[in-house]
BAMAR-117185 format. One record per residue (C-alpha): residue in one letter; x, y, z. Coordinates in steps of 0.5 Angstrom, whole numbers, padded with zeros to 4 digits, always signed. Layout:
<pts>
AXYZ/...
</pts>
This chain:
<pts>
X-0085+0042+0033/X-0092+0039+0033/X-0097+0044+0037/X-0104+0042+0040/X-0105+0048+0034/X-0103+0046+0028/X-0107+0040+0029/X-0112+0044+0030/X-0112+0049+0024/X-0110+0043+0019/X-0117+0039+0021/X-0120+0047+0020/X-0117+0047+0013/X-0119+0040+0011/X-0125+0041+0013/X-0127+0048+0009/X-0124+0044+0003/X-0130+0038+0004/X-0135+0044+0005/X-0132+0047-0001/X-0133+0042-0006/X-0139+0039-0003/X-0142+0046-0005/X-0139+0047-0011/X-0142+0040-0014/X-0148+0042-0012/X-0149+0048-0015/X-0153+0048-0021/X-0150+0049-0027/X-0152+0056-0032/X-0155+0052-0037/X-0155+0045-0038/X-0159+0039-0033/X-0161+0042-0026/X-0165+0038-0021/X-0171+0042-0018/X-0173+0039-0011/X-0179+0042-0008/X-0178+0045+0000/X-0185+0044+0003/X-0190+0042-0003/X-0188+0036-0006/X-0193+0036-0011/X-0189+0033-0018/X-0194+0038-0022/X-0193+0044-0019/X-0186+0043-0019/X-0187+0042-0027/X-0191+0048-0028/X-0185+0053-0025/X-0181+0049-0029/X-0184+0050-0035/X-0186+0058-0035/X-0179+0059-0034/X-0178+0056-0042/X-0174+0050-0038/X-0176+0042-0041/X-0178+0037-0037/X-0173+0031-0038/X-0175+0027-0032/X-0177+0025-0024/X-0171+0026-0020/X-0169+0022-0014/X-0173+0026-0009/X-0180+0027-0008/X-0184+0031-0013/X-0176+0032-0015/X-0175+0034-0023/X-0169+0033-0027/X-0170+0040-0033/X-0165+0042-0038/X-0165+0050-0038/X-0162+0057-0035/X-0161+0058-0029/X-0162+0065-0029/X-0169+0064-0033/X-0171+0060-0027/X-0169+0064-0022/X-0175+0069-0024/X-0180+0064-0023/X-0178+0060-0018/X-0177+0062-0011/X-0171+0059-0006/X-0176+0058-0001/X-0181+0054-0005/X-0176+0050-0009/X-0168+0049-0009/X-0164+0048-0016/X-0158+0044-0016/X-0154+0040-0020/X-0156+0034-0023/X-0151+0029-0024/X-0150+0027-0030/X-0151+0019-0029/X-0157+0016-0023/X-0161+0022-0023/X-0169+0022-0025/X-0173+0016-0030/X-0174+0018-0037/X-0181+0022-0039/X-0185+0021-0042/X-0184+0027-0046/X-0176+0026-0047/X-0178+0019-0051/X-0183+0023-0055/X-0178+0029-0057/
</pts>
């Protein structure tokens, strides 16, 4: 039989499995690339200095203002960076940030 009900649970899970999935690509990774997108100030250069206290390597700009793309630990960041200040996420391995300057030096 086809209830008015089961239509309804069926779209719930559905829409808690493209919830889940949605989060889990965004989380950022313990260690490797993470995008670092700044929440108020979009200042590139005080993202660059949260980044680097936490011993984390600039590898580039991200796709967002005052973003950056960095390969470090997640845990060392956390220590310095503030969720309200700046948001860690996975950086997708392809389209995400311009080479830097530092990146072609090293």
């Amino acid at each position: 039989m086809d209830h008015p009900s089961d239509r309804l649970f069926l779209a719930a899970q559905v829409t808690a499995g493209i919830a889940a999935l949605a989060v889990m690509s965004l989380y950022p990774p313990a260690e490797g690339r993470i995008l670092l997108v700044p929440v108020l100030n979009h200042d590139v250069n005080a993202t660059a200095r949260l980044a680097l206290s936490s011993g984390a390597a600039l590898l580039g700009e991200g796709p967002l203002p005052g973003s950056l793309v960095v390969v470090g630990s997640r845990a060392q960041m956390a220590t310095v960076i503030h969720p309200w200040q700046i948001l860690m996420l996975a950086a997708p391995p392809a389209g995400c940030g311009t080479p830097s300057r530092q990146a072609n030096v090293a």
